[in-house]
mmCIF file of the N, C-alpha and C atoms, coordinates in Angstrom:
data_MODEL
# 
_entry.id   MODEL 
# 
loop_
_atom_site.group_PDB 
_atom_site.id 
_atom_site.type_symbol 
_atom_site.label_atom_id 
_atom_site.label_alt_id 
_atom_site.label_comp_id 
_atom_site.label_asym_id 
_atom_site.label_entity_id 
_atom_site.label_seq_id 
_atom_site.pdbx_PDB_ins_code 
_atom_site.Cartn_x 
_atom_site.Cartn_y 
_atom_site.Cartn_z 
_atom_site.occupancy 
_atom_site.B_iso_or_equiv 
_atom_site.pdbx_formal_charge 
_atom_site.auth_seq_id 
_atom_site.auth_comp_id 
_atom_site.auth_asym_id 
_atom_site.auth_atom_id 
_atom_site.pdbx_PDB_model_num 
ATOM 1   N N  . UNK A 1 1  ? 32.779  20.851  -18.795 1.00 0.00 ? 1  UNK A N  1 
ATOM 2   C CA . UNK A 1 1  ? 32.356  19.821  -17.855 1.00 0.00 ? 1  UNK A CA 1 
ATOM 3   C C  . UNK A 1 1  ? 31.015  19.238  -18.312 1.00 0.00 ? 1  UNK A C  1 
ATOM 4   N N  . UNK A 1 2  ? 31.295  17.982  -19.056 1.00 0.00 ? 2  UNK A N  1 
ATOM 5   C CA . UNK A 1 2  ? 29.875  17.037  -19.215 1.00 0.00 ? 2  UNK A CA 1 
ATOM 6   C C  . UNK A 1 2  ? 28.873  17.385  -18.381 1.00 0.00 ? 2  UNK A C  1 
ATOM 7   N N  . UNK A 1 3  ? 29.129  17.516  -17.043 1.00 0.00 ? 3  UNK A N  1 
ATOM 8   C CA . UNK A 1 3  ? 28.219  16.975  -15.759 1.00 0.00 ? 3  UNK A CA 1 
ATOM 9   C C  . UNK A 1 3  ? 26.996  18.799  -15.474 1.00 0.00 ? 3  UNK A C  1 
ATOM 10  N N  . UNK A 1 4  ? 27.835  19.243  -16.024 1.00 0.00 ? 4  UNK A N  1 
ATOM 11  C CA . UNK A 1 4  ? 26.809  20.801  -15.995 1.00 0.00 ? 4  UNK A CA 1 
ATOM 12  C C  . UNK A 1 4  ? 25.772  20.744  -17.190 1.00 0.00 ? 4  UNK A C  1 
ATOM 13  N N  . UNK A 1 5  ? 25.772  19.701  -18.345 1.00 0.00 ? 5  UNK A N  1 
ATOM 14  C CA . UNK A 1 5  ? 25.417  20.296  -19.529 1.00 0.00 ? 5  UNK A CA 1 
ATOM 15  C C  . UNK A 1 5  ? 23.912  19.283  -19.128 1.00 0.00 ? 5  UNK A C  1 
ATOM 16  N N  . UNK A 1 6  ? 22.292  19.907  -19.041 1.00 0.00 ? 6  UNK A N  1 
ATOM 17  C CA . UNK A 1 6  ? 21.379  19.290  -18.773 1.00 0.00 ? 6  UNK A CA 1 
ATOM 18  C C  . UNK A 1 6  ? 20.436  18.510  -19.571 1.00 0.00 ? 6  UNK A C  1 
ATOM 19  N N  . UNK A 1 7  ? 20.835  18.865  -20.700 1.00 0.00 ? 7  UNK A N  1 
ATOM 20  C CA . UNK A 1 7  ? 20.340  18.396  -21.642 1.00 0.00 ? 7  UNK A CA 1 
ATOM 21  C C  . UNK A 1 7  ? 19.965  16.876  -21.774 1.00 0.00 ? 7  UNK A C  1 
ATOM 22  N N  . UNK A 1 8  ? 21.434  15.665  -21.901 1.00 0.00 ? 8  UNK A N  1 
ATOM 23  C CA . UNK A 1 8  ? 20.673  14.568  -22.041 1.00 0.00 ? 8  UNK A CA 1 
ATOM 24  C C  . UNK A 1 8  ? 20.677  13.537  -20.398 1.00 0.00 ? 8  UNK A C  1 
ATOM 25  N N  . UNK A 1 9  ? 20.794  14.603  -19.088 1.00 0.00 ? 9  UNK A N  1 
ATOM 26  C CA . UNK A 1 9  ? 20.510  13.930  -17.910 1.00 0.00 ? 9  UNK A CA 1 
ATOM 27  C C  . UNK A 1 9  ? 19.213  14.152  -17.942 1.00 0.00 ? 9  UNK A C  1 
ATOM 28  N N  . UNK A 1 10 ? 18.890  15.253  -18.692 1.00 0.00 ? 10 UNK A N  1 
ATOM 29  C CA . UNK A 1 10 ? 17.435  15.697  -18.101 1.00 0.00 ? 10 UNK A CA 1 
ATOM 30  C C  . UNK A 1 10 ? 16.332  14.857  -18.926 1.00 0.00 ? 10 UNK A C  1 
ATOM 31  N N  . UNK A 1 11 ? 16.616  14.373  -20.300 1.00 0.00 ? 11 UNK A N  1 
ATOM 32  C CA . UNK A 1 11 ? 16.072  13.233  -20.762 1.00 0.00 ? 11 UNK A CA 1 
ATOM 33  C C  . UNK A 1 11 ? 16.110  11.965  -20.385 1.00 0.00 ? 11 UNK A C  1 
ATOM 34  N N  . UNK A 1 12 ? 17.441  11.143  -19.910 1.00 0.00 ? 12 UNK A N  1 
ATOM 35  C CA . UNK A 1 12 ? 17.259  10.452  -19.187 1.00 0.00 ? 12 UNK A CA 1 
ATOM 36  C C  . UNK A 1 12 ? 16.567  10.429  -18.332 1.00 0.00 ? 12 UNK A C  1 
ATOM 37  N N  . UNK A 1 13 ? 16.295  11.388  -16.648 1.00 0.00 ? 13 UNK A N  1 
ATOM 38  C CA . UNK A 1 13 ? 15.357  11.582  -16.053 1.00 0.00 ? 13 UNK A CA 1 
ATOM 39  C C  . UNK A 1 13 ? 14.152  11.377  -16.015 1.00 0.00 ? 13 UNK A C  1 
ATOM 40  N N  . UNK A 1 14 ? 13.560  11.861  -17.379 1.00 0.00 ? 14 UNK A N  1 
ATOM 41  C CA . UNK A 1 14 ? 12.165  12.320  -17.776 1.00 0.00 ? 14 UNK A CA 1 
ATOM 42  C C  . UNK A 1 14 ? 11.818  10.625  -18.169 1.00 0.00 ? 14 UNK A C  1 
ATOM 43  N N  . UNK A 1 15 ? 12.635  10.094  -19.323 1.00 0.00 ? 15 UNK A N  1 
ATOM 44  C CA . UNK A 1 15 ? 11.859  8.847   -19.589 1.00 0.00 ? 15 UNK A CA 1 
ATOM 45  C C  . UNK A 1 15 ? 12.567  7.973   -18.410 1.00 0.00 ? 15 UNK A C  1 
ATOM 46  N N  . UNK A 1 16 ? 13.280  7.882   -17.741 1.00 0.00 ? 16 UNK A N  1 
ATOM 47  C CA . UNK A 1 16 ? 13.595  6.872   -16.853 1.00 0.00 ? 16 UNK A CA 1 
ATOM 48  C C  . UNK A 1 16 ? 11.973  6.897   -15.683 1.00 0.00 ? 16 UNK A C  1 
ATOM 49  N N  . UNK A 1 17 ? 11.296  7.997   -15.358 1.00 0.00 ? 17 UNK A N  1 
ATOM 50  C CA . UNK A 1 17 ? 10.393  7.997   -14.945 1.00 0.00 ? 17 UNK A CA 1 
ATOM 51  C C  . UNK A 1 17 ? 9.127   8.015   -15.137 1.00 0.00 ? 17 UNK A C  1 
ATOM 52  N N  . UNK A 1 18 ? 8.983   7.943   -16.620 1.00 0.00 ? 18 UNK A N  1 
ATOM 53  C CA . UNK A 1 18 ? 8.077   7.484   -17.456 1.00 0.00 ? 18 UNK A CA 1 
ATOM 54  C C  . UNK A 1 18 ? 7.957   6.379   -17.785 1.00 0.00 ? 18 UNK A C  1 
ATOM 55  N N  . UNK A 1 19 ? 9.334   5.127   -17.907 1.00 0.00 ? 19 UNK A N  1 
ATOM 56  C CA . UNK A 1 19 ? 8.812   4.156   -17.861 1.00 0.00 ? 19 UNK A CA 1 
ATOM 57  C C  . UNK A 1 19 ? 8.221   3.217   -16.727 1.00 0.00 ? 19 UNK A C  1 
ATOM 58  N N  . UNK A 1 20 ? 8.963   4.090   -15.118 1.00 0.00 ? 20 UNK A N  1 
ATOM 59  C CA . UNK A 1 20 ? 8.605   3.230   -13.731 1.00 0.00 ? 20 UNK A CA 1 
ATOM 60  C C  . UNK A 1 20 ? 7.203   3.852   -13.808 1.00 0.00 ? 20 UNK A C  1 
ATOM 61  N N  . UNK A 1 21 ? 6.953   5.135   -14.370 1.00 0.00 ? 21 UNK A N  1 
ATOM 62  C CA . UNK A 1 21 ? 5.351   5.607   -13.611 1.00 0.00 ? 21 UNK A CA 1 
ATOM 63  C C  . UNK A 1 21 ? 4.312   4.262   -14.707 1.00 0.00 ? 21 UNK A C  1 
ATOM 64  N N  . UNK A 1 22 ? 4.651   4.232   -15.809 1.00 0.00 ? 22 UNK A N  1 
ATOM 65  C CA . UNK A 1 22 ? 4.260   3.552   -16.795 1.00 0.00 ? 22 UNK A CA 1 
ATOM 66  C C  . UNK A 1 22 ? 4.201   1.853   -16.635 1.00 0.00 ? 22 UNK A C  1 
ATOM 67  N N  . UNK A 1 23 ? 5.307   1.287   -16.292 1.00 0.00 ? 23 UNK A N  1 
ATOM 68  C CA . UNK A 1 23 ? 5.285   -0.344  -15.523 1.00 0.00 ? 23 UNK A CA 1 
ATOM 69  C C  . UNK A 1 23 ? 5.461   -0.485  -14.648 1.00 0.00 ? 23 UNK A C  1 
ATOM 70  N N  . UNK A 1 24 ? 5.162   0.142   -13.777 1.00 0.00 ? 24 UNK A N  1 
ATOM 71  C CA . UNK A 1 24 ? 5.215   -0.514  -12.156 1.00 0.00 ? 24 UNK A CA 1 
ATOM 72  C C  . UNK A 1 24 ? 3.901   -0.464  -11.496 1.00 0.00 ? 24 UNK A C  1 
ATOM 73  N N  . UNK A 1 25 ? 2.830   0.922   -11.680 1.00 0.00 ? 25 UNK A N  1 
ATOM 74  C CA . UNK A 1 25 ? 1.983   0.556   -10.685 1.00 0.00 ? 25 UNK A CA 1 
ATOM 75  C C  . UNK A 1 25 ? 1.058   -0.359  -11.125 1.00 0.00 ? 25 UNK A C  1 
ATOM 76  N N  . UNK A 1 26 ? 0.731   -0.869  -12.596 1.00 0.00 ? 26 UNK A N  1 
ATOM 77  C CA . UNK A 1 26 ? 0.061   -1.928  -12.617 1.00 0.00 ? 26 UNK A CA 1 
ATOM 78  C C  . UNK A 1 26 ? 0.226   -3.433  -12.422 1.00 0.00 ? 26 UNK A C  1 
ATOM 79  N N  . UNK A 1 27 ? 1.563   -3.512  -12.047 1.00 0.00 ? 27 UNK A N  1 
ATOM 80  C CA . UNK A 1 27 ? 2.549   -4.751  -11.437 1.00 0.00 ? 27 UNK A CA 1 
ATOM 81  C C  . UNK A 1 27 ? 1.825   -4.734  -10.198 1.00 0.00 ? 27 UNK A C  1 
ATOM 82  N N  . UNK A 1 28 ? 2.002   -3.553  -9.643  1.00 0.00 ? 28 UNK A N  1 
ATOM 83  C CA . UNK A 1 28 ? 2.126   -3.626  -8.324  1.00 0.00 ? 28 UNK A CA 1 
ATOM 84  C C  . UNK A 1 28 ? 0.085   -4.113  -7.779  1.00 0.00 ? 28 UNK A C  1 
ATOM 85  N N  . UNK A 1 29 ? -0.601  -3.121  -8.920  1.00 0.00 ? 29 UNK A N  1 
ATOM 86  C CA . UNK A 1 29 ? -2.194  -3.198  -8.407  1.00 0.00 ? 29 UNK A CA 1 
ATOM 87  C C  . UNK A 1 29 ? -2.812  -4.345  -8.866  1.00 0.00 ? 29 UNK A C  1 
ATOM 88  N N  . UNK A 1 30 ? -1.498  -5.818  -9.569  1.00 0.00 ? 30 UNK A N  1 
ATOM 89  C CA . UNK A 1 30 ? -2.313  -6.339  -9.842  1.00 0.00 ? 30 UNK A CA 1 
ATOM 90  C C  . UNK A 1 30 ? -2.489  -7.627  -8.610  1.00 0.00 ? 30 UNK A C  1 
ATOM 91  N N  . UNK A 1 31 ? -1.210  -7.487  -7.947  1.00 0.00 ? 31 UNK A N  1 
ATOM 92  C CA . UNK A 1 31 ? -1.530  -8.065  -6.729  1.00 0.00 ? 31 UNK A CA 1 
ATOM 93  C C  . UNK A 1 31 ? -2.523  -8.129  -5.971  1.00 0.00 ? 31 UNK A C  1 
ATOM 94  N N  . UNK A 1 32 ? -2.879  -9.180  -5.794  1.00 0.00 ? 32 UNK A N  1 
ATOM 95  C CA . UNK A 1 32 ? -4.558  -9.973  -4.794  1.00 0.00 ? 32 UNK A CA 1 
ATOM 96  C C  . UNK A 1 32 ? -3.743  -10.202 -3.427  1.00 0.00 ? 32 UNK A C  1 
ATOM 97  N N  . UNK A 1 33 ? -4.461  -9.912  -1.932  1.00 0.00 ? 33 UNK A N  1 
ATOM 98  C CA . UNK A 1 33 ? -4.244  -10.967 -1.013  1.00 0.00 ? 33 UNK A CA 1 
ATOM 99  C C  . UNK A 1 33 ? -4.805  -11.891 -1.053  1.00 0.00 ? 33 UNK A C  1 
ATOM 100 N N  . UNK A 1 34 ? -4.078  -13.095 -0.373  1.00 0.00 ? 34 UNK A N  1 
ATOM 101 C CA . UNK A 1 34 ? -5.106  -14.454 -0.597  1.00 0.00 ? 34 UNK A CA 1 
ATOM 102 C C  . UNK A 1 34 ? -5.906  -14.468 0.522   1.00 0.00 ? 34 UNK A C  1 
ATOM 103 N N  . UNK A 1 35 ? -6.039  -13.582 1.657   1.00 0.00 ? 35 UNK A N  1 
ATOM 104 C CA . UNK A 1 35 ? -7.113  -13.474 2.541   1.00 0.00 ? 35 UNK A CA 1 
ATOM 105 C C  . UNK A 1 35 ? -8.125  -12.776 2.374   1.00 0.00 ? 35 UNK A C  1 
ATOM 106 N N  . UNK A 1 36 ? -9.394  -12.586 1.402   1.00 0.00 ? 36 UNK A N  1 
ATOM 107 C CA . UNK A 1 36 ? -10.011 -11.040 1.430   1.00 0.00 ? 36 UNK A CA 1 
ATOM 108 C C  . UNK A 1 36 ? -10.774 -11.063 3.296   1.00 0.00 ? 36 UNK A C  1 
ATOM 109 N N  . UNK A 1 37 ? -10.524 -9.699  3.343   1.00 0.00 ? 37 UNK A N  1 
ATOM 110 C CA . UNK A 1 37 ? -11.099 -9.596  4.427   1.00 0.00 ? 37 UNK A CA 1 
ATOM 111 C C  . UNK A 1 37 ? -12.993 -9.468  5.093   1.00 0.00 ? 37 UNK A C  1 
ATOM 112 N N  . UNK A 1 38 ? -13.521 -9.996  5.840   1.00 0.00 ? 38 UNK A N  1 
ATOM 113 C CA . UNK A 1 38 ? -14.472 -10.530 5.891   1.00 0.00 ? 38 UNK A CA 1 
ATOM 114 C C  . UNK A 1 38 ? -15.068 -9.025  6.918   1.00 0.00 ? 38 UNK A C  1 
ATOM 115 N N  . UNK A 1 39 ? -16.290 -8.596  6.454   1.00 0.00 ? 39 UNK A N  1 
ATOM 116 C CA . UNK A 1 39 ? -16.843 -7.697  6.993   1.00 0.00 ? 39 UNK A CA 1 
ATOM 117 C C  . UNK A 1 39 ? -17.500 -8.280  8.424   1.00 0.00 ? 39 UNK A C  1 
ATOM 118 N N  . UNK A 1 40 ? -16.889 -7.320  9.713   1.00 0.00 ? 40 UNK A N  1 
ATOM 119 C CA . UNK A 1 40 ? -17.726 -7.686  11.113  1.00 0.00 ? 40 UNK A CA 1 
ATOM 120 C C  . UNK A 1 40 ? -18.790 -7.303  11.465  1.00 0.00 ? 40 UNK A C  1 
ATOM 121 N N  . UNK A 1 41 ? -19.748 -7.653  11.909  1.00 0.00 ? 41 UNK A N  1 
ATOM 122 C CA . UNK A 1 41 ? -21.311 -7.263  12.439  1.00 0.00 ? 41 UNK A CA 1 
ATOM 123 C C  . UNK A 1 41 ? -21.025 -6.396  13.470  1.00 0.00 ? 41 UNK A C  1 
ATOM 124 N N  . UNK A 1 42 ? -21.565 -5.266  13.451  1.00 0.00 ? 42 UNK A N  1 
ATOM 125 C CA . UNK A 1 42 ? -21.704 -3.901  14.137  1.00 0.00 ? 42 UNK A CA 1 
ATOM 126 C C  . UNK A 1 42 ? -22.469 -4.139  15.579  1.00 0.00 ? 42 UNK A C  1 
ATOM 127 N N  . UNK A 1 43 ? -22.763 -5.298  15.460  1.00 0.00 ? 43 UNK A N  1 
ATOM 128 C CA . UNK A 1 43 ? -23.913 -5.696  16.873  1.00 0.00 ? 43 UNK A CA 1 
ATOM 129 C C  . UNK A 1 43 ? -22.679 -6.022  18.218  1.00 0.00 ? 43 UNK A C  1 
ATOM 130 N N  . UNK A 1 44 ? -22.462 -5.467  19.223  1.00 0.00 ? 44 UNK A N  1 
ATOM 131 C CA . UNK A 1 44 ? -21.456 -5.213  19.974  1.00 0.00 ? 44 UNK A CA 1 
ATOM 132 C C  . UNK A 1 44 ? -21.990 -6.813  20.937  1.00 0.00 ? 44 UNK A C  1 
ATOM 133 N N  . UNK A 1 45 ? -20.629 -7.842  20.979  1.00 0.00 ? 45 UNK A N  1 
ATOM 134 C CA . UNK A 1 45 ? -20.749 -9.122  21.904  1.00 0.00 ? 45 UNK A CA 1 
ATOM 135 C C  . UNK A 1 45 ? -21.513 -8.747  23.005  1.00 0.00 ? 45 UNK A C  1 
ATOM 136 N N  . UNK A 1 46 ? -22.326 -10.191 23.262  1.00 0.00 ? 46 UNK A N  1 
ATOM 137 C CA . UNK A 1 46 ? -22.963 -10.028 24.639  1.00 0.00 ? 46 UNK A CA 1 
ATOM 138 C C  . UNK A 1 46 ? -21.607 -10.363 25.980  1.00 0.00 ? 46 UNK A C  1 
ATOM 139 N N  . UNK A 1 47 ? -21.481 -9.471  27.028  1.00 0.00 ? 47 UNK A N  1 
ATOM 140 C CA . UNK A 1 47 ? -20.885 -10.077 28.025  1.00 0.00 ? 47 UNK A CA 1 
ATOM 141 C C  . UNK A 1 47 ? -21.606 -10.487 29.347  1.00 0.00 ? 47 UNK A C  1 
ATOM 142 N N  . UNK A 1 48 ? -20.908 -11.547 29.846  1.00 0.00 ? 48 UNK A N  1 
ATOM 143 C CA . UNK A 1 48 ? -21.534 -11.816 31.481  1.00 0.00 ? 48 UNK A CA 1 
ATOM 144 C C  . UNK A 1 48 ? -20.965 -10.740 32.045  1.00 0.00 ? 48 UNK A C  1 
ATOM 145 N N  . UNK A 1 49 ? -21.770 -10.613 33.301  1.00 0.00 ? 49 UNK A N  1 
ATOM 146 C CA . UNK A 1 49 ? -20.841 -10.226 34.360  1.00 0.00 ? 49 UNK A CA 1 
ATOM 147 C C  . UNK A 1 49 ? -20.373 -11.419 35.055  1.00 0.00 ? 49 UNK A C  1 
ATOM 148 N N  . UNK A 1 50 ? -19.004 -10.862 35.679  1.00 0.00 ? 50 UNK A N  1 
ATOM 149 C CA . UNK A 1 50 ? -18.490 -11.678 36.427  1.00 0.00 ? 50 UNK A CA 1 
ATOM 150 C C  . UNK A 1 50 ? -19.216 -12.123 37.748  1.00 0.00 ? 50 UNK A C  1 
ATOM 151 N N  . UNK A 1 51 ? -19.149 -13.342 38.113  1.00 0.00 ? 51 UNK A N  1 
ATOM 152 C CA . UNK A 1 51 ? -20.004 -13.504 39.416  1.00 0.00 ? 51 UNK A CA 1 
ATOM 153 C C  . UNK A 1 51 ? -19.029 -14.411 40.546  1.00 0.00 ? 51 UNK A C  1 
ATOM 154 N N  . UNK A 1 52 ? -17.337 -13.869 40.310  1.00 0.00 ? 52 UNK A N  1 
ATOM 155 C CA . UNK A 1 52 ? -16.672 -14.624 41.163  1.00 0.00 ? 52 UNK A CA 1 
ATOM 156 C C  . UNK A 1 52 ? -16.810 -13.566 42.503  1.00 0.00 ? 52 UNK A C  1 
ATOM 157 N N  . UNK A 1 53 ? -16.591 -13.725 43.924  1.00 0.00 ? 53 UNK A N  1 
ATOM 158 C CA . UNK A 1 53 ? -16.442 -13.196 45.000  1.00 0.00 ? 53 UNK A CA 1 
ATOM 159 C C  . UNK A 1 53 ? -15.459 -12.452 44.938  1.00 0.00 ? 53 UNK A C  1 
ATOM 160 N N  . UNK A 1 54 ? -15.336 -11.930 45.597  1.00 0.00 ? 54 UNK A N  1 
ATOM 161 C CA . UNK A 1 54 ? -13.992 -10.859 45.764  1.00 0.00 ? 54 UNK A CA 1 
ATOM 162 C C  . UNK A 1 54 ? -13.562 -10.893 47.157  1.00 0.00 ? 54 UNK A C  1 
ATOM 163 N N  . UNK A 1 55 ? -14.092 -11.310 48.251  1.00 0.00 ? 55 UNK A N  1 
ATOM 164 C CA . UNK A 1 55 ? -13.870 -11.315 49.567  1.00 0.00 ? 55 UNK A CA 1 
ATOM 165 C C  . UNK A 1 55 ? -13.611 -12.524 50.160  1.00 0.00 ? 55 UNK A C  1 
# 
């Protein structure tokens, strides 16, 4: 039975995942968003109080 013998699945395996570890994540890191995100000021909004009636 071909399917027991490990030899050339287990090479396949090995470089089939050597070439995704090898071309993909720099595909992937070379992606930019086109929004960079803008750092918020730590200074917490001023609020009113409300000054409608309640009664």
């Amino acid at each position: 039975m071909p399917q027991l013998n490990p030899a050339p699945w287990f090479a396949i395996l090995v470089f089939s995942w050597l070439i995704f570890l090898t071309v993909v994540p720099p595909k992937v890191l070379a992606h930019t968003f086109p929004n960079e995100p803008t750092l918020q000021s730590t200074k917490k909004p001023e609020t009113d109080p409300w000054t409608w009636p309640w009664h």
